[in-house]
C-alpha positions as CSV (number, residue, x, y, z in Angstrom):
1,X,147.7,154.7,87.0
2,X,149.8,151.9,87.8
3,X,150.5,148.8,84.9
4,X,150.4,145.5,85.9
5,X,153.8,143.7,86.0
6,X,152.1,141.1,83.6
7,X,149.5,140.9,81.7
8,X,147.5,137.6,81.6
9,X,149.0,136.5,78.1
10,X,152.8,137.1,79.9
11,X,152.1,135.5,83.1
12,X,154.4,131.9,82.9
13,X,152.5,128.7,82.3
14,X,153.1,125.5,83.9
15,X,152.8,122.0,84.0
16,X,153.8,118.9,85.9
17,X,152.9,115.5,84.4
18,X,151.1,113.4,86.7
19,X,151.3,109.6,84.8
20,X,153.9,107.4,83.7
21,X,155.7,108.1,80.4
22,X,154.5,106.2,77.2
23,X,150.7,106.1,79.0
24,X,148.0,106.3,76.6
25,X,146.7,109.3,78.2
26,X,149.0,112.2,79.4
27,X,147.3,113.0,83.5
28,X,149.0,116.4,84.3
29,X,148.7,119.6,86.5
30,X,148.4,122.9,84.7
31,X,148.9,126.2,86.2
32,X,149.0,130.2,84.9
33,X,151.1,132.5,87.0
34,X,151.4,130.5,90.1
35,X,152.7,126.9,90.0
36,X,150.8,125.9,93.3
37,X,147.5,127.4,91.5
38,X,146.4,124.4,89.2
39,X,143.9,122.3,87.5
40,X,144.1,118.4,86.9
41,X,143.9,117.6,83.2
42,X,143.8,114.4,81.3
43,X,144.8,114.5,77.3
44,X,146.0,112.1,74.8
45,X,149.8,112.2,74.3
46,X,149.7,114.1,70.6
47,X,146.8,116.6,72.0
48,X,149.3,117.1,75.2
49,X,152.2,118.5,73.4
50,X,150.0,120.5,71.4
51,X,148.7,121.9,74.7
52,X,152.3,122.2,76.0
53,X,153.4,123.7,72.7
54,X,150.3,126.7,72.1
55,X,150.6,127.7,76.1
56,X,154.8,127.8,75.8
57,X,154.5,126.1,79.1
58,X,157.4,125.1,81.4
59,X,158.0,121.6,82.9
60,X,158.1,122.1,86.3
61,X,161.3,121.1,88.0
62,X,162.0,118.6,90.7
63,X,162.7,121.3,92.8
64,X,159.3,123.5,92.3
65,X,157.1,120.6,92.6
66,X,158.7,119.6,96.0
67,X,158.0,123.2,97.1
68,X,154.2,122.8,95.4
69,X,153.8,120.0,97.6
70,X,155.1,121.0,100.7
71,X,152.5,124.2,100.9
72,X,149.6,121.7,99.9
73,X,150.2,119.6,103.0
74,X,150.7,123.3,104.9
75,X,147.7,124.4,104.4
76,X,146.1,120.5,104.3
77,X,147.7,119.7,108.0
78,X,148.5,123.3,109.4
79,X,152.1,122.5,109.2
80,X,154.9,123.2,106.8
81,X,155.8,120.3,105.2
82,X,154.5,117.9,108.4
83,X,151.1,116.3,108.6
């Protein structure tokens, strides 16, 4: 029988924080395993880096969230990175 690479507790978590700093409320996307796989969330800012803190997430770079972007208008437009 082949083992999974990862189980669910190893797969990376990530986020990407949506609103502007010192808001009241901390908008962000959340993601297990896949960046481009996510949910919306909205917490207040103590509650979010409790969040951020129990999941060990990672911030996602610049970088990664370009790429993130780029295969949502892919599949939105049919086009890599054109719309």
């Amino acid at each position: 029988m082949i083992q999974p690479a990862q189980t669910f507790d190893q797969m990376p978590r990530y986020v990407r924080v949506r609103s502007e700093p010192g808001a009241r409320l901390v908008e962000f996307d959340f993601a297990i395993g896949h960046p481009d796989l996510f949910v919306e969330l909205v917490l207040p800012s103590a509650a979010f880096e409790h969040f951020c803190q129990h999941n060990r997430v990672q911030h996602m770079s610049e970088e990664m969230a370009r790429a993130v972007d780029e295969e949502m208008i892919k599949w939105r437009f049919g086009e890599h990175g054109s719309r």
